[in-house]
C-alpha positions as CSV (number, residue, x, y, z in Angstrom):
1,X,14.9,-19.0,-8.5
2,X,15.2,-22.6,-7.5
3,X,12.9,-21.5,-3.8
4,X,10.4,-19.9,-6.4
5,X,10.3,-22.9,-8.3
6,X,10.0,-25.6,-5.1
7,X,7.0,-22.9,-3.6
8,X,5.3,-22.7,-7.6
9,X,5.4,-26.8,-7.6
10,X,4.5,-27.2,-3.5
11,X,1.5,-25.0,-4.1
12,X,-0.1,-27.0,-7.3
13,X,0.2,-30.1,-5.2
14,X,-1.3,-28.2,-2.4
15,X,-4.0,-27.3,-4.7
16,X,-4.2,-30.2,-6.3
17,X,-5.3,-32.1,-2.8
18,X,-7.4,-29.1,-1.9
19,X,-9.2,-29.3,-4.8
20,X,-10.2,-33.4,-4.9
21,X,-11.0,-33.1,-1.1
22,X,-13.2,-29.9,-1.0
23,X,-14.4,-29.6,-4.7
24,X,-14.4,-33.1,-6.8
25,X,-15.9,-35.0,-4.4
26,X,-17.2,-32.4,-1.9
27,X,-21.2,-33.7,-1.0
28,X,-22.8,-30.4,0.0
29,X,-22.0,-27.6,-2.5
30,X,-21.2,-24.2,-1.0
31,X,-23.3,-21.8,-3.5
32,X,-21.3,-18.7,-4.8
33,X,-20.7,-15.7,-2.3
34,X,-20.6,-12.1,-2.4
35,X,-18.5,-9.6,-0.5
36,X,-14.9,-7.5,-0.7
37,X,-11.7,-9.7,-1.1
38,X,-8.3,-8.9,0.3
39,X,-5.2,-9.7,-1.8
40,X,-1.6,-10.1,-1.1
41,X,0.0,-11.0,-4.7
42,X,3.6,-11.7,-5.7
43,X,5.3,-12.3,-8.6
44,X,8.4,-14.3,-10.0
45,X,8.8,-12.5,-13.7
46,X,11.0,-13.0,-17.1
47,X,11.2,-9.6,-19.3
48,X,10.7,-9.1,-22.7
49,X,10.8,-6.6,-25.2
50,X,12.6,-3.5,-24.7
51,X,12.2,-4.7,-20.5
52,X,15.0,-7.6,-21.5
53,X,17.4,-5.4,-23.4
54,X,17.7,-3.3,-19.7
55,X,16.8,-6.0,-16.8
56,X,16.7,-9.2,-16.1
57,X,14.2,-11.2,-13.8
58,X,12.4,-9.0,-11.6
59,X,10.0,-9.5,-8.5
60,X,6.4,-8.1,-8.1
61,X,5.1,-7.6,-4.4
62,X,1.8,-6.0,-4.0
63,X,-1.9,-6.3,-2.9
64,X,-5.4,-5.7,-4.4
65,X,-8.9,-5.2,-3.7
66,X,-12.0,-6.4,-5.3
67,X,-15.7,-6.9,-5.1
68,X,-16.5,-10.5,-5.6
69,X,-20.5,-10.9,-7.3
70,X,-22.6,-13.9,-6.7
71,X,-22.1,-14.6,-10.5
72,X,-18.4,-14.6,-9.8
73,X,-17.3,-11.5,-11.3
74,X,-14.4,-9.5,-9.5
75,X,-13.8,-5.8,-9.8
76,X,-11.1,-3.9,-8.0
77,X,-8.0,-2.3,-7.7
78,X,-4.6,-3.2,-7.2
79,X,-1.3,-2.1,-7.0
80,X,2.6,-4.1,-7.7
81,X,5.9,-2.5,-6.6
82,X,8.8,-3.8,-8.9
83,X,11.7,-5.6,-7.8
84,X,15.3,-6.5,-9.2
85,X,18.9,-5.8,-9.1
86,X,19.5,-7.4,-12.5
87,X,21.5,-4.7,-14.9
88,X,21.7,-4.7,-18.9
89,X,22.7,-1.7,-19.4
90,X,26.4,-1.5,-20.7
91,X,26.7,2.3,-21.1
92,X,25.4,3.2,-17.4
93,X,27.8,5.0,-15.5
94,X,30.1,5.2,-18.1
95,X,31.9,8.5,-18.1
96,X,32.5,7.7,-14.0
97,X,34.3,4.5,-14.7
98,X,38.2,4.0,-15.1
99,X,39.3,2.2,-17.9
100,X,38.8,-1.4,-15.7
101,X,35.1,-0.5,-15.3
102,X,35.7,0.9,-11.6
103,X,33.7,4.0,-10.3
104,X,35.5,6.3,-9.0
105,X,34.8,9.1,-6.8
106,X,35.8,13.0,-6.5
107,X,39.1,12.0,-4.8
108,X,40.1,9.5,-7.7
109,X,39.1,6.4,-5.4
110,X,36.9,3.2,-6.6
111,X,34.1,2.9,-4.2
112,X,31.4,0.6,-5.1
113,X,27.7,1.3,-6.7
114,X,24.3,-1.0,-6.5
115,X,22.4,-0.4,-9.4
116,X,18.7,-1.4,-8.2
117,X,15.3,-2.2,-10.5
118,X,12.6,-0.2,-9.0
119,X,9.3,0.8,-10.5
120,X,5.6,0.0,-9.3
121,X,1.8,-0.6,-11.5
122,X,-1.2,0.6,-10.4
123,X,-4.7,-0.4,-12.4
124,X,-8.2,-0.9,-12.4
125,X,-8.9,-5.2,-12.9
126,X,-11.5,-7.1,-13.2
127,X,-12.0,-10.9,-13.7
128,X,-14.6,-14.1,-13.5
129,X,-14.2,-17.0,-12.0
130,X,-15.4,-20.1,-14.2
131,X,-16.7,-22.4,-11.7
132,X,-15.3,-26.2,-12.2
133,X,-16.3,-27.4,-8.6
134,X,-19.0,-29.9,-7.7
135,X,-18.3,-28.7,-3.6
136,X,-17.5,-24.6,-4.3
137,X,-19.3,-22.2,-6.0
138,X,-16.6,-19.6,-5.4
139,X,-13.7,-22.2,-7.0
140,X,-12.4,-22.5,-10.4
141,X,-10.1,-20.9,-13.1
142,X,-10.1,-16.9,-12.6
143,X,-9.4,-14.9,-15.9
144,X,-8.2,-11.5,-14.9
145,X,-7.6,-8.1,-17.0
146,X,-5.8,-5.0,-15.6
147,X,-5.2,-1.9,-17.2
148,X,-3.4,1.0,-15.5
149,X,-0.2,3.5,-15.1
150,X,3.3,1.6,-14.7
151,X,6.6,3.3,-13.9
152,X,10.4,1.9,-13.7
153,X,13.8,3.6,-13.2
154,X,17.1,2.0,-12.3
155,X,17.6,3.3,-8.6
156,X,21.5,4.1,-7.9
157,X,22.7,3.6,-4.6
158,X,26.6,4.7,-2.9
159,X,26.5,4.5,0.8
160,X,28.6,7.1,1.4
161,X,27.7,9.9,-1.1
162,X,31.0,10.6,-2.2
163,X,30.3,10.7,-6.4
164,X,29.2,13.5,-7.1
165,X,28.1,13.0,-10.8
166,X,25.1,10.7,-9.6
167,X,23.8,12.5,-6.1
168,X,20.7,14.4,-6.3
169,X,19.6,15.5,-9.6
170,X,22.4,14.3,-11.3
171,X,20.9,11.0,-10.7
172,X,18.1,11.8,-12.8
173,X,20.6,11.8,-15.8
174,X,21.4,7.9,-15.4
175,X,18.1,7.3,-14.0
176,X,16.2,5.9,-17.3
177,X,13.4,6.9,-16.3
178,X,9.9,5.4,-17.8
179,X,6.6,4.8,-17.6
180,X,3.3,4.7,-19.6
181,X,0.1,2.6,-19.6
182,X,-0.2,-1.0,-19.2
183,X,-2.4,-3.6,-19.8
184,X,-2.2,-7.3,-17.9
185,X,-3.7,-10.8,-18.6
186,X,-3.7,-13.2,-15.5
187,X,-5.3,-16.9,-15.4
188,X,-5.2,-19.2,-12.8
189,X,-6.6,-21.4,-10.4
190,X,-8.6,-19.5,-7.5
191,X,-9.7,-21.4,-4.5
192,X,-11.7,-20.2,-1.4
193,X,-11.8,-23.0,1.7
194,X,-15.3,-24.2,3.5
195,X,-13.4,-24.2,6.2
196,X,-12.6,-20.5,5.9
197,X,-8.7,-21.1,6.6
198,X,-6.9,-21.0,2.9
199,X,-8.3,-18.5,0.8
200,X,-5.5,-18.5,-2.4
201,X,-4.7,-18.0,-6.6
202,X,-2.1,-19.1,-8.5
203,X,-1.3,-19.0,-11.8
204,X,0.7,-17.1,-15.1
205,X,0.9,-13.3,-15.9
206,X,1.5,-11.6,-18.9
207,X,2.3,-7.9,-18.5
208,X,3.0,-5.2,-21.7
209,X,3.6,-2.1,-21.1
210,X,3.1,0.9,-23.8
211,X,5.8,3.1,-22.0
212,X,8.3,6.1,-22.8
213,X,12.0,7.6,-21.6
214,X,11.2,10.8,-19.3
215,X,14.4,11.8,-18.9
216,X,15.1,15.1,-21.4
217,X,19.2,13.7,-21.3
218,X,21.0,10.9,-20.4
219,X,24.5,12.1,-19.6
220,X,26.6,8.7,-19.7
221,X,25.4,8.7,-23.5
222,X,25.0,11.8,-24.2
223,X,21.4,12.0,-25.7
224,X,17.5,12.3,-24.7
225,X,15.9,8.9,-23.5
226,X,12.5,9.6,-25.3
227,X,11.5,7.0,-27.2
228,X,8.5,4.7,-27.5
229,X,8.8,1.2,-25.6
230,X,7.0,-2.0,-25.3
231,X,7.8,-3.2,-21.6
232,X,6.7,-6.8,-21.2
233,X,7.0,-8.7,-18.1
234,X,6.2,-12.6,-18.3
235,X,5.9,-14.8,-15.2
236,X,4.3,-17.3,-12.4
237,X,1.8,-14.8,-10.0
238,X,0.7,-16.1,-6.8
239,X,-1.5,-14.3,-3.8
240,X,-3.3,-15.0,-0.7
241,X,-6.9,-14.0,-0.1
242,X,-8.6,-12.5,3.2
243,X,-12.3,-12.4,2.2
244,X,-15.3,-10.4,3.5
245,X,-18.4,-12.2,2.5
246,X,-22.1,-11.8,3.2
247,X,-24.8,-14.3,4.7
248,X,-27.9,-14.4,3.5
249,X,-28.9,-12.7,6.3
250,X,-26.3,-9.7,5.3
251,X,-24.2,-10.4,8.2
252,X,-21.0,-9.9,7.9
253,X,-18.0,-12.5,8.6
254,X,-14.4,-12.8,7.9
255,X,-13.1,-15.9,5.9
């Protein structure tokens, strides 16, 4: 968290200088451009909703692409694989456990079990930079919406296979399985270099997720996981850039 923190603070500064060299008092302004943009995006995120009563704080790695306009709207796609290791849930792996909480496997012996957040979005986004640089007509605050399909699951993992109750399909029954649509608000600051060598975005995310329990029984509580969720995931999103711009002349050239 603290490394998340130090690289949140080290790139506002970053920008910060980029931004009075280039855009405050840059003396020949760069007019808006037009082409495809190439994301890499990660996330540092807090849950909320019925995402906090199960996980904690949870990565997002992914990438993205999108059609920049001269007018500065951006359309595109993008995709976020979800990461954590952060469990809420009391009851998992319940009815495996000795009465100290210890796993045990078909022989009677405690072997150990990661329990792993894993889930990924995918959605359709589109955005508009509002232009607050006298240098760049491509720089300013970028307001994006996505809406899309989002999936998590709690991913059990025993290296040597030896419980029984959770391999295969019977995984399935601790699983808590979920998805459902989702809809995401991003704004931040989005700056593209003269020089064509730092291309980057940075700002908050706020993520809610209309989701439901897929799995027809949960077998360390003996029930159906079916009901209606609101997933939310709050936190700092950061990406690199690789644009594909046009000339004038429509030749092509890579930021």
């Amino acid at each position: 968290m603290k490394r998340i923190f130090l690289l949140f603070i080290t790139s506002l500064l970053f920008s910060a200088n980029s931004f009075a060299q280039d855009d405050l008092f840059g003396a020949d302004r760069t007019p808006a451009r037009k082409g495809f943009v190439l994301g890499v995006n990660g996330n540092f995120d807090m849950p909320g909703a019925d995402m906090a009563k199960r996980y904690g704080l949870s990565y997002r790695l992914g990438g993205a692409v999108n059609y920049k306009t001269t007018s500065n709207w951006m359309f595109g796609v993008k995709m976020d694989f979800i990461l954590g290791n952060k469990m809420k849930e009391d009851s998992l792996l319940i009815n495996v456990k000795d009465k100290d909480g210890n796993v045990l496997n078909g022989s009677g012996e405690r072997v150990g079990i990661g329990t792993f957040q894993r889930g990924y979005m995918v959605g359709l986004q589109a955005g508009y930079i509002w232009n607050i640089s006298k240098g760049n007509g491509d720089n300013g605050i970028l307001f994006h919406t996505t809406a899309g399909f989002m999936q998590h699951r709690i991913n059990i993992f025993e290296k040597n296979n030896s419980v029984a109750q959770v391999l295969k399909d019977y995984e399935k029954g601790y699983d808590r399985l979920t998805n459902g649509l989702f809809v995401e608000q991003y704004i931040g600051y989005n700056y593209f270099a003269k020089d064509n060598l730092i291309n980057f975005h940075i700002g908050l995310d706020l993520a809610a997720g209309f989701t439901k329990g897929r799995r027809d029984y949960l077998f360390d509580v003996m029930r159906p996981d079916n009901k209606n969720r609101v997933d939310i995931l709050f936190g700092i999103r950061g990406g690199w850039y690789i644009p594909i711009f046009k000339r004038k002349s429509e030749e092509i050239f890579f930021e």
